[in-house]
Structures are given as structure tokens and as C-alpha cells.
N, C-alpha and C positions, 0 to 999 in steps of 0.2 A: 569521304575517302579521297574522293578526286581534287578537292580543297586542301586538305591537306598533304595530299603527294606530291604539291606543287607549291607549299608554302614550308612545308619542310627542309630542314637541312640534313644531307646525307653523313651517315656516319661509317666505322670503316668496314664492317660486316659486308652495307649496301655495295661499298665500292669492292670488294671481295668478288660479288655475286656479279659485277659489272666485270669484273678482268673477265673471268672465266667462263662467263657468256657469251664473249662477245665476238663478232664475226670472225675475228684475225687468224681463228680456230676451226679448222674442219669437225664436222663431228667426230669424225674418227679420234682425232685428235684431242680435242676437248673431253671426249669420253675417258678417253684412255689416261691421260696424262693430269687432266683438273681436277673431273668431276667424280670419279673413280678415288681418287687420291685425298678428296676429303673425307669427315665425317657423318655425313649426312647422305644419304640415298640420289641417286643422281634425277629424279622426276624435274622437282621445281629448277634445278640448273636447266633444263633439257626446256622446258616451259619457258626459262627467261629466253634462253638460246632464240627458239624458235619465234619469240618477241621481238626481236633486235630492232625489226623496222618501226619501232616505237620511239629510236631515239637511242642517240648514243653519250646522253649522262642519267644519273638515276632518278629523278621526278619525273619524267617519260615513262622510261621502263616499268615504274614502280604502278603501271595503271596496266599491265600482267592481270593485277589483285582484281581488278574491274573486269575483266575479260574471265577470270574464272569464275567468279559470281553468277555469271550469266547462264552458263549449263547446271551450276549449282543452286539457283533458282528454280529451273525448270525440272532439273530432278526433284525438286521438292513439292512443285505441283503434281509430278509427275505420283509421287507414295500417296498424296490424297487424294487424287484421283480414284489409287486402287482402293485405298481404307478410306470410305465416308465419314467412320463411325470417328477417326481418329482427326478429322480435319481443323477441330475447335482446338484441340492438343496441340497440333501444328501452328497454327495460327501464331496462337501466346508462346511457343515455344520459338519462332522466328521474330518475336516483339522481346522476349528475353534475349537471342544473341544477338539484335542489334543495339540493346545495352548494355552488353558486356564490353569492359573495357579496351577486348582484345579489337574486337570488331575494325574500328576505325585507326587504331594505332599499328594496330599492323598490317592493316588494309593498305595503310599508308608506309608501309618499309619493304624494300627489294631482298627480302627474303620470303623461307618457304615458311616461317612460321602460321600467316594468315594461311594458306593453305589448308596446314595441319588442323589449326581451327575449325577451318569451314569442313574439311574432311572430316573431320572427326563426327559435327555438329550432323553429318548427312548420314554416316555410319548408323547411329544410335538411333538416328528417327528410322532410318530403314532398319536398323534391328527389329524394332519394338513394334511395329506396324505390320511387315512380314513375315518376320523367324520368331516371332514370340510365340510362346507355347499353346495358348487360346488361338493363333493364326491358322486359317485353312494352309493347307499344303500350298506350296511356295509353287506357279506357274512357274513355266518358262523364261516371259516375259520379265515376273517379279526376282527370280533367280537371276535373271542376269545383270538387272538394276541393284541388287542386291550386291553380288559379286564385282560388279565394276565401283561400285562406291567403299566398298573395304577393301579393292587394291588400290584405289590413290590412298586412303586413309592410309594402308600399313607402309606405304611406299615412299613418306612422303618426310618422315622426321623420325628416329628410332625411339625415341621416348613417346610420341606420339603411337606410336606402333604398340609398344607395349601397355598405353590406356588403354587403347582402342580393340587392343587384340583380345587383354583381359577381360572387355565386356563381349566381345561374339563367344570367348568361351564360357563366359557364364551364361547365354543360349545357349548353346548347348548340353553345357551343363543341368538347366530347367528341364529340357527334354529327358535327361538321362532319368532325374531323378521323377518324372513322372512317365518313366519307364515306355516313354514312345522312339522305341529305338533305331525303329527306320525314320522318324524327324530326325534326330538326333547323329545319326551316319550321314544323311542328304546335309545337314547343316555343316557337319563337321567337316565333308568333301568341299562344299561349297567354299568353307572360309581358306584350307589347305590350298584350293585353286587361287583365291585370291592371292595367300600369299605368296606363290609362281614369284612374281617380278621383286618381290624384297629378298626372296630365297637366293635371285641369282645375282640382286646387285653385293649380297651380305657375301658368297661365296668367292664375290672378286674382292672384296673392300675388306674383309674381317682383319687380315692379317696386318694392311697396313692402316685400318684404326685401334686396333691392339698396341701398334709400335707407337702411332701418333699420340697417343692417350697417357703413354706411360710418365712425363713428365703432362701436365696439363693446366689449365687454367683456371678451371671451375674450382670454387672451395671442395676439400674434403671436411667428409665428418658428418653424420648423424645430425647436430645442430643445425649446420647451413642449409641441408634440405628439409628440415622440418620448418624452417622458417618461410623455406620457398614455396612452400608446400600450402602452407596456413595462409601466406598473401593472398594465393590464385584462391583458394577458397573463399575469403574473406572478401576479395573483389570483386567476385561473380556473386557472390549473396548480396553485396550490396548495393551492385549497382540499379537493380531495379523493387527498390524496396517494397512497391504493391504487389509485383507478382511474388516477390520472398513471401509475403504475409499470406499474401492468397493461398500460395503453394503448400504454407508449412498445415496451414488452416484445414486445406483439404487433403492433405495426405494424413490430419488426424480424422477427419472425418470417413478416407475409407479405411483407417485401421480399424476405428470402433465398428462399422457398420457398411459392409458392402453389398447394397441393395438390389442387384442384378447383376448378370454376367458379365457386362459391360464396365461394370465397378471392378470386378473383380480381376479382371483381363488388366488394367490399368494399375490395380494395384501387385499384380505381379508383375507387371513390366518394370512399374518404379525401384521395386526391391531387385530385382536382376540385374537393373542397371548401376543402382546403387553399389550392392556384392562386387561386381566386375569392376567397376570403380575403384573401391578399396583392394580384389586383389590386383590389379594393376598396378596402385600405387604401391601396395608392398612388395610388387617386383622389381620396382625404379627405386626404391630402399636400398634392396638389397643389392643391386646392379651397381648403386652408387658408393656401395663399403669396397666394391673393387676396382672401379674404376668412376670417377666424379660425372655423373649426370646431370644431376637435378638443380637448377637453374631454374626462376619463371620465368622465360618468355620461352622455356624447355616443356612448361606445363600446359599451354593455351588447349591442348586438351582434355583438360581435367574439366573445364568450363560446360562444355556441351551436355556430360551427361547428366551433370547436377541440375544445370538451366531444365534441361525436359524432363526430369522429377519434380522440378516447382512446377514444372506446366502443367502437367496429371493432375497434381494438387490444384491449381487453378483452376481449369477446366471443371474437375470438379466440386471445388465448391460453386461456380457458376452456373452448374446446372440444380443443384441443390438451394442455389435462393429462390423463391416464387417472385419476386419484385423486379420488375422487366428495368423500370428504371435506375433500382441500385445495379443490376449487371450494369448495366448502358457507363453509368458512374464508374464502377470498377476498370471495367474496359480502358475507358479515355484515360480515366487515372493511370493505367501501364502505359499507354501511348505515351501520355505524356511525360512519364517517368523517363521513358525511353527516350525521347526528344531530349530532354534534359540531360542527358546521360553520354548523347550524342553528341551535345555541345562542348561539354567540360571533357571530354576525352578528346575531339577535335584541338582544343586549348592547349591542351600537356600535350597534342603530337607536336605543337607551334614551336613550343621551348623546351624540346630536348636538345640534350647537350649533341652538338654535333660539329663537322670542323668547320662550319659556318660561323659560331660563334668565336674563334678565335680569327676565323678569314675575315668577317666584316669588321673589328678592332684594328686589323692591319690595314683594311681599305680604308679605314675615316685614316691613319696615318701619313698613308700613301698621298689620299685627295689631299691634305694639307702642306704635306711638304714632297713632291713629285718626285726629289731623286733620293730616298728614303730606299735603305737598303735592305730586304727580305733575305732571311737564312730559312730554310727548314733542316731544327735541331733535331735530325733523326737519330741522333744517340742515343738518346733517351726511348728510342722505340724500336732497339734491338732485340730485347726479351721476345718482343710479339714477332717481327721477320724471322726471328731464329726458330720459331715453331713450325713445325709441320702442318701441312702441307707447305713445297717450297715457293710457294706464289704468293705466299705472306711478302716473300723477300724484295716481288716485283709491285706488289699490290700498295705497299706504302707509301712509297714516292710518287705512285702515279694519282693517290688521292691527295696527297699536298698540289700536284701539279694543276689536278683539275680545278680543287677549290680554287687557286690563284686565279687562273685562266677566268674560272668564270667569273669571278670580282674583279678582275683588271689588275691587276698587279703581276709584277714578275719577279720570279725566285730567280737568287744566283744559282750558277752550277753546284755542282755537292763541293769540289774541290776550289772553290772560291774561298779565299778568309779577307772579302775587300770589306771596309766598313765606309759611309758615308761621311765625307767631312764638314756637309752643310747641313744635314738631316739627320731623325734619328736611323739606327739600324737595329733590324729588329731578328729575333733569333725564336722562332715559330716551332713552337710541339704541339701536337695535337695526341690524343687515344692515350693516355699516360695517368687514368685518373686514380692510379694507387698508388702512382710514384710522387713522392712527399721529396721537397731540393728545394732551397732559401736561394734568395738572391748572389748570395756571397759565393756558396758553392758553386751554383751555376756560370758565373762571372771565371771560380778559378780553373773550372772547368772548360771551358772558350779559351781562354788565353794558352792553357794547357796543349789546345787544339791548332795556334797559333792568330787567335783572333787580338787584334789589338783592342781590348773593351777595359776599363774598370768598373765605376760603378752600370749598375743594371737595375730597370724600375722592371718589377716583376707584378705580372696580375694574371693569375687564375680564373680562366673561362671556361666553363662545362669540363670537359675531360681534359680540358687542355691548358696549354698557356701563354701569353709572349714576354719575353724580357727586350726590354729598350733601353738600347746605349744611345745618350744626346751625344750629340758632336759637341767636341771640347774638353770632355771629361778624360 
């Protein structure tokens, strides 16, 4: 994570989360006016905020992800602490989500998504440990470990909310229908408390992400989210393919045959978690036919509950071999899966598209020919300033500024049309990667603008692009 936070190139989400963290902002003010005003629950803003002295561009900041980890670790020792019985579950369930793709790729980006992830991933283990229906009554102690971990979870992304909520009410749910109705009221108090702080951020934000939404960005339509849907599953199955096998292995072994209470505790947990899973997902279905949700990197939820169903099944099949040595085998085999896992995701965080890729094309420009003229062509990135929240409209130009700054080159003013008469001039978009424009229109669109250009050598880089006029032409 810390490798790649740092060898990363930011893109314009990060630099979003950088405006409106950042000091120049009272909280009052920041609350009210940024972080209020977008789509997302103000927690992980409030978290960057209070990060600042990390550095003021985003490979800094973005090591936030590192500093939650750390109470998010220790709450995790902390639930096997109380459940022994559950610690081997734990174990392979922390070796599955650090192969999960989400793990290091968004370990590594200046949003709340890793968060959401990790929240979510603490949620489910404290469900199924504590408030599961086999569980002694929930201590005070456990209750509050309990309750502090499903309000960052519900607080922290609203699709994430709505996985994660789905599954606490499917605990409750198992209570009802095994008719233990005061578990069942303590649990259902417990999660109502948690959700306190989403309750009052929804109460100030509904109206204006109701307005924000009604034009939006995310695909509509049944299709798009089914597609999105089947990725994130498809990429958490795969990435650790011995704990897959393991998991599917032993979760047939407790359906045919659950040989003690222990068995049996585990294989209700699975299916609780499962159910809650699925209706969660048909509530982001149906949230999405009225207004566009469903998005993966909207899902990194969906990862954790599925990971600690393979781990049940793992676990138990592991206890189910008699061969000290084949466990020993299967073990390293996940380690090592995961290691592996952790490398090729580290790789694809190296080469996302980001406006790095079109910044360092302009610096080999610049180092060759020094008085080489930089435009940033932010016409083309009006659709996205024109969206709500209005800090879209200051957030744009300030991440072309930074990229520049920090590669050494300098952008003309906006109101500049100078072109270089010794070098080339170059005319920079970046975040534009739906928008389809050939060289010729772009060229009659410059001149239009009153740039002296004709031809233009155009090349498409990750989201972005540069067009270069030689001098002479």
C-alpha cells in the first residue's frame, strides 16, 4: 500500500478529496459548504481533513489508508480475543482480504472507498462472532466494539451502507425467526444506535443529493449494474483461488454433515451472511432503477462478506483433514496465493490511467524543447465542472496546476492563445475518457477559440490526451 501510494499517479476523484480537506477550510466551513454538499457521508472527508499534516499533494495524504489499518487491526485481534473458537476463521479470513483486489488498490487512492472495504470487512466478522444466533449475549464491552464498528461501516459510503446494513439485519432477522426476541430487540437497538451519525448526516445531505443525482454520471439501466455486480464477485472469487476451493469444499462439507455445535454455528453464520448479502444487493438494484448507483469501486463491499463464507468453508475443511502436513500445505498455499495476489494488484495500481500519464508526455516535451508552450484544454472538461457539487468547477484547474508544478513545467493562463514559434505547443485534457474528437475537429475547435494552430498530432493517454502543433505549420 505504502509502495504504491507513492509510485502512483493521482487522478481527479483524489484531487476532489484533496480541495476539500484541505486546511484553507475551517471545519465549520468545510462541513458545511464541501463536505455536506457532496454525495457521500462526510466521515472519510473529516479523516482526510484531520490528516492534513501528512502533506499537501495526494501520495502523502493517501497513507490516511495506513493509519486506519492500524485500529482496524487491532479491532480485529480484539473479536478473537473474545471468540477463541472463531480465531482460525479470522486468520484465513484476513489472508483472503489481503488478496482481494480491493485491498492495495484502494489502499492506495485518496478516497473513502478502502475504508468502506475495511469497514465493511470488520462489520461482518463482528457480526458473526458476537450477534450471531449461537452467540452468548452480547457484554457491554462486546456491544460497544460491536456498535462502533457498524457506525464507521454505515457512515462511511451509502452503497456500502446499504451491504452492510442488509447483513446486520439479517442478524436480526436469525434472532427473530428463532424466536429469541429480546436478542433480537438488543440487536436491533444496538444497529438503530449505530446508525445515529448516517441518520444525521442523510437528514442534512438527502435533499441536495436528491438534486445532485438527478442529472448524473453513472450508467443507468439493469445491464450496467449487473455487470458491475458480477466483476466484484468474480474478483474476490478469484483472487485467492486456494481459499475459493477450500472454502466451496468446506461449506459442502457442513451442508451434508454438521458434526457438532461448532459446525453448526459456522454454518449459520455463512448462510446469514450470505441472505444479507443478497438482500442488500437487491436493494442497490432497486435504488439504482431510480437513481444510478451501482458502480465497482461503489461495490468493495460486496468483497468481505463473501471472503468470510470461504473462510468458514476453509477453516472447516482444515479441521476436517487428519494430515498435519496437508493443512501445513494448504495454509502456505493461501499465503502464497495472497502474496501473489498482492503483487499483480500492486502492478495494475503502477499503470492506472491518471493525469500523470498525459503530465510526463508533456515533460519528455518540455525537457527537449524548453520554451514549448502548455495549454490545459479544459473545454472538453466542462460536462464534469458543471456537475454538482460546485467545487467540481474549482477542483479542475487546480489538478492540471498541480500535475504541471510537480513535473516542472508551466501552464499558460486560461486566457492566453500564445503558441510557441520555436517549439511545439501543446493543448493538455486530461479525465475525458468518453469523449471520442479526431485531430481535425480539435484543431477547428482551437482556432475557433482563437488559437493560431493547423495541423495537430493527437495521442491518447489513459483518460486523457495531448495534441501538438510544431512550429511552422
Amino acid at each position: 500500500m505504502i509502495a504504491a501510494a507513492f509510485a502512483r499517479g493521482p487522478w481527479y476523484d483524489e484531487f476532489f478529496t484533496l480541495y476539500v480537506s484541505a486546511p484553507r477550510f475551517g471545519w465549520g466551513e468545510a462541513l458545511r459548504d464541501h463536505w455536506l454538499a457532496d454525495n457521500h457521508p462526510p466521515l472519510f472527508y473529516a479523516l482526510a481533513r484531520a490528516s492534513a499534516w501528512l502533506g499537501d499533494s495526494v501520495p502523502p495524504r493517501r497513507l490516511v489508508n495506513v493509519l486506519i489499518t492500524l485500529p482496524a487491526a487491532a479491532a480485529f485481534v480484539l473479536i478473537g480475543r473474545r471468540r477463541p473458537a472463531w480465531r482460525g476463521v479470522l486468520i484465513l479470513f484476513a489472508i483472503a482480504l489481503a488478496s482481494s483486489p480491493v485491498a492495495v488498490f484502494y489502499g492506495a487512492e485518496f478516497r473513502s472507498n478502502y475504508l468502506a472495504f475495511l469497514s465493511s470487512a470488520l462489520a461482518v466478522a463482528a457480526l458473526v462472532t458476537l450477534a450471531g444466533p449461537d452467540c452468548p449475549p452480547l457484554s457491554r464491552r462486546g456491544g460497544a466494539l460491536l456498535c462502533g464498528v457498524l457506525a464507521v461501516a454505515f457512515a462511511t459510503h451509502l452503497a456500502a451502507t446499504i451491504l452492510t446494513g442488509g447483513i446486520a439485519l439479517a442478524f436480526v432477522a436469525a434472532r427473530v425467526v428463532r424466536r429469541d426476541w429480546g436478542g433480537a430487540i438488543r440487536l436491533a437497538l444496538l444497529c438503530a444506535l449505530a446508525s445515529l451519525p448516517l441518520l444525521v448526516s442523510l437528514a442534512l445531505q438527502l435533499g441536495r443529493i436528491e438534486a445532485n443525482t438527478r442529472v448524473f454520471w453513472i450508467p443507468a439501466g439493469l445491464t450496467a449494474a449487473r455487470w458491475a455486480i458480477q466483476q466484484q464477485v468474480e474478483m474476490n472469487l478469484t483472487a485467492n483461488l486456494t481459499v475459493t476451493a477450500c472454502g466451496v469444499i468446506g461449506l459442502g462439507l457442513l451442508a451434508l454433515s454438521r458434526q457438532n455445535p461448532a459446525d453448526q454455528a459456522r454454518w449459520n453464520a455463512a448462510i446469514i451472511v450470505l441472505a444479507g448479502l443478497a438482500f442488500g444487493t437487491a436493494v442497490l438494484m432497486a435504488l439504482h432503477i431510480w437513481r444510478p448507483i451501482v458502480i465497482n469501486r461503489y461495490l468493495v463491499a460486496m468483497g468481505p462478506p463473501l471472503l468470510l463464507a470461504f473462510a468458514i468453508g476453509a477453516q472447516t475443511l482444515l479441521e476436517r483433514l487428519r494430515a498435519a502436513p496437508v493443512r501445513s500445505v494448504l495454509v502456505a498455499a493461501m499465503a502464497a496465493s495472497a502474496l501473489w495476489s498482492i503483487w499483480t494488484t500492486w502492478r495494475h495500481a503502477l499503470v492506472e490511467p491518471s493525469f500523470m500519464g498525459t503530465g510526463h508526455a508533456i515533460a519528455a516535451l518540455v525537457r527537449a524543447c524548453p520554451t514549448t508552450v502548455v495549454h490545459a484544454d479544459m473545454q472538453w472538461n466542462e460536462p464534469v465542472m458543471a456537475l454538482p457539487p460546485p467545487d467540481n468547477r474549482a477542483v479542475m484547474p487546480m489538478a492540471y496546476a498541480m500535475t504541471a508544478r510537480t513535473l516542472d513545467f508551466t501552464l499558460e493562463p486560461p486566457a492566453s492563445r500564445r503558441v510557441s514559434p520555436t517549439c511545439p505547443t501543446v493543448f493538455w485534457t486530461e479525465h475525458v475518457a468518453d469523449v471520442q474528437v479526431t485531430a481535425e475537429a480539435l484543431a477547428r475547435s482551437l482556432r475557433q477559440r482563437g488559437f493560431d494552430v493547423r495541423a495537430l498530432e493527437l495521442k491518447r493517454i489513459g483518460r486523457g490526451w495531448i495534441a501538438v502543433s510544431r512550429p511552422g505549420r
